[in-house]
N, C-alpha and C positions, 0 to 999 in steps of 0.2 A: 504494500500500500504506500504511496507517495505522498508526498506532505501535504498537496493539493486534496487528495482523497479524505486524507485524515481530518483538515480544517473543516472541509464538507461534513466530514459524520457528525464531528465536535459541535459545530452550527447546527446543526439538524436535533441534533442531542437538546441543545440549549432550550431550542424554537419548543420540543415537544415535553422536556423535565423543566424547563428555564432551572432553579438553584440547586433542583435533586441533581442534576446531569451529572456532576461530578463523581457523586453517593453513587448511581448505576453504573458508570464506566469504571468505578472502583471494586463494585461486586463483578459487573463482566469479566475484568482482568482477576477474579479473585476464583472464580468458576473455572475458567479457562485453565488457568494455572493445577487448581488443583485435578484437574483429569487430564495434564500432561499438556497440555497446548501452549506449548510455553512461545511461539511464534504469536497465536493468535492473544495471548497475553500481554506481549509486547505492544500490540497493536493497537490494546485499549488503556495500557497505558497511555502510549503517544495521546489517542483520544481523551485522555482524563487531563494531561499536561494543555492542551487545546482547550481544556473547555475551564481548566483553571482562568486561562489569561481570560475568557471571554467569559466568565460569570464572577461581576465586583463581588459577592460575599467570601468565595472559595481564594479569590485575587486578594483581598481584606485578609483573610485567613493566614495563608502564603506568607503576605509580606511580613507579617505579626511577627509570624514565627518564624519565619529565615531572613528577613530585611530586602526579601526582594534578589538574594541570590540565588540565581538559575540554576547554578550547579547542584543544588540541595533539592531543587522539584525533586526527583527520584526517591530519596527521601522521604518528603512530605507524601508522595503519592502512595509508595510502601506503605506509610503507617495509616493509610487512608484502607487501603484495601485489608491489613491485618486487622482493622477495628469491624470489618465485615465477617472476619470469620469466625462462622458458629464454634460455638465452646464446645 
């Protein structure tokens, strides 16, 4: 999937969850993962880092807690998707 694909899903996401968007590409890449898809995990990652910049709460969120550096999204997205998984 190319970054033009990915911005598309991420928008689409937004348009149809608006501030959940994040919360489902977090569970998607948390499903995925766990029955092995670790490609199509990546995927909603990328899609959850997209839908960070483009929904202000989870962007609010983000900059709180890392000051806005990029490098740490994978991070914050991790702990996004661990807080999905059932106990």
């Amino acid at each position: 999937m190319d970054n033009l694909e990915i911005w598309r899903s991420a928008r689409l996401l937004i348009e149809q969850r608006g501030e959940d968007a994040v919360l489902f590409a977090a569970q998607r890449a948390d499903e995925l993962l766990d029955s092995g898809d670790h490609l199509g995990c990546s995927v909603w990652i990328a899609i959850g880092r997209a839908i960070k910049v483009g929904t202000p709460t989870a962007a609010k969120e983000f900059d709180a807690k890392y000051g806005g550096a990029r490098k740490t999204c994978e991070s914050w997205f991790a702990g996004e998707v661990k807080k999905r998984k059932p106990s």
